[in-house]
N, C-alpha and C positions, 0 to 999 in steps of 0.2 A: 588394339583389336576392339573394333565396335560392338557393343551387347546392349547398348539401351539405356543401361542405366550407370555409365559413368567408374565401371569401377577399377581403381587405377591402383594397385597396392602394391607399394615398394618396401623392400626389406632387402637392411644388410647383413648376411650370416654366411658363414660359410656350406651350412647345409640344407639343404631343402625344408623350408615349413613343414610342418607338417599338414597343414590345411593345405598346403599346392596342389595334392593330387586328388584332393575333391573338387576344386575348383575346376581342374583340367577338366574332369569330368565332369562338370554342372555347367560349362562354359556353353555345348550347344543348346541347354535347357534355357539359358541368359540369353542368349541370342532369341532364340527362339520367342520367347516374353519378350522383349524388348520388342521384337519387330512385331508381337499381336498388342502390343499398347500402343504402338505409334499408327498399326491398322483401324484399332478403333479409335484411338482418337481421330484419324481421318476421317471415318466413318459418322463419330459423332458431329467431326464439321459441316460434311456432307447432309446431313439429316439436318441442320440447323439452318444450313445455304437453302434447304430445301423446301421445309416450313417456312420460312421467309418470304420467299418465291409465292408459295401455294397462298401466303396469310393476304402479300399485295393481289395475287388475282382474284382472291376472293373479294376484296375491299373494288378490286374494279369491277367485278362482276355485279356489285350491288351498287353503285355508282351507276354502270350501263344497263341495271334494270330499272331503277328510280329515273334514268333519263328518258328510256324507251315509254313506263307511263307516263311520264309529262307530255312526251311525243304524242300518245293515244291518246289523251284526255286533247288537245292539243288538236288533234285530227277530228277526234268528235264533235267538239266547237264548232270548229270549219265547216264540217257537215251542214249543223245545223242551222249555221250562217249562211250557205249554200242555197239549203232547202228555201230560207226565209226571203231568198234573195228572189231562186226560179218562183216562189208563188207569187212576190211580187211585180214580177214580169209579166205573169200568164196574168195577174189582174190589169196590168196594161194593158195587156195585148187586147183581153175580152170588153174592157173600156174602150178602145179603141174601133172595135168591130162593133160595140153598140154602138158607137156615135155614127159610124158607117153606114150601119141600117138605118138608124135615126136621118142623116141626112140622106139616102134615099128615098124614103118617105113623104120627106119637101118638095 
């Protein structure tokens, strides 16, 4: 009979222990413990699979925020690489229309 905690007690006598008929009667209280220690330890498993879980997402959540600023700072650059790029165009461009009038003028 399974209770949790292994208890196996043989005895040879002709008459009944006297501890037998406590036992009989403590037998669904043993079960009963037995299977709320094997619930929590499940449970403790559970709770520990689970922290586990929650410890790596947090470690990648801070991982894909330190990436996303790299990306921003990254984007920002580019902007202003951008900007530096169109003003120097438009001073072509206005270079270009000066010389245009210029050789109109000739």
């Amino acid at each position: 009979m399974m209770n949790g905690h292994g208890l196996a007690i043989a005895t040879k006598t002709n008459s009944k222990p006297e501890w037998h008929d406590e036992l009989a009667k403590s037998l669904p209280v043993l079960k009963t413990k037995g299977w709320l220690l094997d619930e929590l330890r499940r449970t403790k498993d559970l709770l520990q699979a689970s922290d586990k879980e929650l410890a790596t997402k947090k470690e990648m959540e801070q991982a894909l925020m330190a990436q996303n600023d790299e990306l921003r700072q990254r984007l920002i650059e580019l902007q202003k690489v951008a900007e530096i790029y169109k003003k120097g165009l438009l001073y072509r461009g206005i270079r270009k229309v000066i010389r245009a009038i210029g050789n109109i003028r000739n």
